[in-house]
C-alpha positions in Angstrom: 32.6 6.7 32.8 33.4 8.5 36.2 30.7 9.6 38.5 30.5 12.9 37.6 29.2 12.2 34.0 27.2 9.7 35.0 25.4 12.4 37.4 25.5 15.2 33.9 24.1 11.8 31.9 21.2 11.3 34.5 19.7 14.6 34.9 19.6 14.8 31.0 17.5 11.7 30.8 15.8 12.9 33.6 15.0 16.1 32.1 14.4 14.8 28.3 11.7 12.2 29.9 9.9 14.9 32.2 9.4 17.1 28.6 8.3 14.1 26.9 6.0 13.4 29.6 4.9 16.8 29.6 4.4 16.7 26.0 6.1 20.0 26.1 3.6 22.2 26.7 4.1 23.0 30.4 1.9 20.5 31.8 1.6 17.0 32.6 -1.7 16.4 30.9 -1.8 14.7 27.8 -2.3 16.5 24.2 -5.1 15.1 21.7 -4.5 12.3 20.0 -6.0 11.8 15.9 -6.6 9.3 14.1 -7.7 8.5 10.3 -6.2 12.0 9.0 -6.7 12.3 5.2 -7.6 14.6 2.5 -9.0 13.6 -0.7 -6.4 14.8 -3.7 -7.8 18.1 -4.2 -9.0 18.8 -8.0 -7.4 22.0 -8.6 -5.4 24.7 -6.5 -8.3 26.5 -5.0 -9.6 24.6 -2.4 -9.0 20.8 -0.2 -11.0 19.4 2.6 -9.1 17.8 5.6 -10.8 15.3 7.8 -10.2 13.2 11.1 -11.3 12.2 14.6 -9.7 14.5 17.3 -10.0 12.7 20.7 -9.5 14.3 23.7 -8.4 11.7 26.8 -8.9 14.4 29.3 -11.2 15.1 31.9 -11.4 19.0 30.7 -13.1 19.9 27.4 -11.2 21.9 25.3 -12.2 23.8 22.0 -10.2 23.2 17.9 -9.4 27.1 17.8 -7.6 26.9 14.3 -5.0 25.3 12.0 -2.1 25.8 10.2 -0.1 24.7 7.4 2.8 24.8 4.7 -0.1 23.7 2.0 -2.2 26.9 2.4 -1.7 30.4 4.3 -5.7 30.0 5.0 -7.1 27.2 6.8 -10.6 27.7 8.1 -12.8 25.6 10.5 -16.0 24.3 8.7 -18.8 23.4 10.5 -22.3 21.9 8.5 -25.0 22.6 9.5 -28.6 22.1 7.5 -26.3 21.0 4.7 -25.2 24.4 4.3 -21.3 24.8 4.9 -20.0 28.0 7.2 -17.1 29.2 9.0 -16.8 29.1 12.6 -13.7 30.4 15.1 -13.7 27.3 17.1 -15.3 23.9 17.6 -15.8 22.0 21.0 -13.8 18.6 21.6 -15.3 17.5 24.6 -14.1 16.0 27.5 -13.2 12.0 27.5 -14.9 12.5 23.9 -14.4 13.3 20.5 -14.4 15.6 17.4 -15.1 14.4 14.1 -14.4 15.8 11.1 -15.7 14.2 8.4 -17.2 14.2 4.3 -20.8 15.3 4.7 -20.2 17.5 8.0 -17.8 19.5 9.7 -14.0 19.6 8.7 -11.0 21.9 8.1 -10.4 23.6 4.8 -7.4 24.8 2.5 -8.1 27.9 0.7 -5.8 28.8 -2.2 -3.0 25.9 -2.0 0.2 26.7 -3.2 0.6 23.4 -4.9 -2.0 20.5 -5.7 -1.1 17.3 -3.8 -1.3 14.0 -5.4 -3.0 10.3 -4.1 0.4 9.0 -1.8 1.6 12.4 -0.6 1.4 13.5 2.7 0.8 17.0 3.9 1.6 18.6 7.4 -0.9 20.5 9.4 -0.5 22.0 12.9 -3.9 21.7 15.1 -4.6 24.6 17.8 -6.4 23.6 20.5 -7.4 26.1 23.6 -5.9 24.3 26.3 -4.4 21.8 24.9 -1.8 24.1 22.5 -0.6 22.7 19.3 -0.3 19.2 17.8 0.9 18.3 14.8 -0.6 15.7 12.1 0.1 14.0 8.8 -2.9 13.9 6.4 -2.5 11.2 3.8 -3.7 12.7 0.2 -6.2 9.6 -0.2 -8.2 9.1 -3.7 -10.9 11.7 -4.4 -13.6 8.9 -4.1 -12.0 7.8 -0.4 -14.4 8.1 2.8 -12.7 7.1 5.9 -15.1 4.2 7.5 -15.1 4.9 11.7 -12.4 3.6 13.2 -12.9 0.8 15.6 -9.5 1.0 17.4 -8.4 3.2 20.2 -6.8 6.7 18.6 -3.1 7.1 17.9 -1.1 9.9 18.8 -0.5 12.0 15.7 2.4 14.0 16.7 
């Protein structure tokens, strides 16, 4: 190898570690990080809950603004309140905290699925955060009956 691909070979590394620092987003602060991602195997086409803890490492709160996926062309934020379910644009994730979306309270659902996943699948779902911009997690289709107990370990990146 002669010194001038060596140089060529160097700023590539140099460059493909600066956008994996930078998560690619443009800035050097790191994304969320999720852990325990599921949904329970939906019972028909019309509608599947998603649930998980979002934790934000930074010092700046930051807000869920909304959610995407091949599964559904509708995915709504659901927050509970009273034990009545409604809509809502956006939900906080506060700084050095975390959001969690859970059976019983607030979560993200699928409206009108174009197919009905089955217990061992997985299904994709792009997160939009405020500040933070997109992240990108794998829900595993878990058995109807499933509740996720509360994690004990430190969060995992789910990108």
């Amino acid at each position: 190898m002669n010194a001038r691909t060596t140089r060529i070979l160097a700023a590539a590394l140099s460059l493909t570690a600066a956008l994996a620092i930078s998560g690619c987003s443009g800035d050097s602060e790191p994304k969320m990080t999720v852990s325990g991602a599921f949904m329970p195997q939906p019972v028909n086409d019309k509608m599947a809950g998603a649930f998980m803890v979002i934790s934000n490492p930074t010092e700046t709160p930051d807000k869920l603004t909304g959610a995407t996926s091949p599964l559904s062309d509708d995915l709504q934020i659901h927050e509970t309140k009273d034990q009545k379910m409604q809509q809502v644009q956006s939900m906080d994730v506060p700084a050095d905290g975390e959001l969690r979306l859970e059976r019983g309270g607030n979560h993200i659902m699928f409206m009108g699925l174009k197919s009905t996943p089955k217990v061992g699948d997985k299904v994709t779902v792009e997160l939009r955060f405020e500040k933070a911009g997109s992240v990108k997690v794998e829900l595993d289709v878990k058995d109807r009956t499933y509740n996720a107990q509360a994690p004990t370990s430190t969060a995992h990146s789910g990108h």
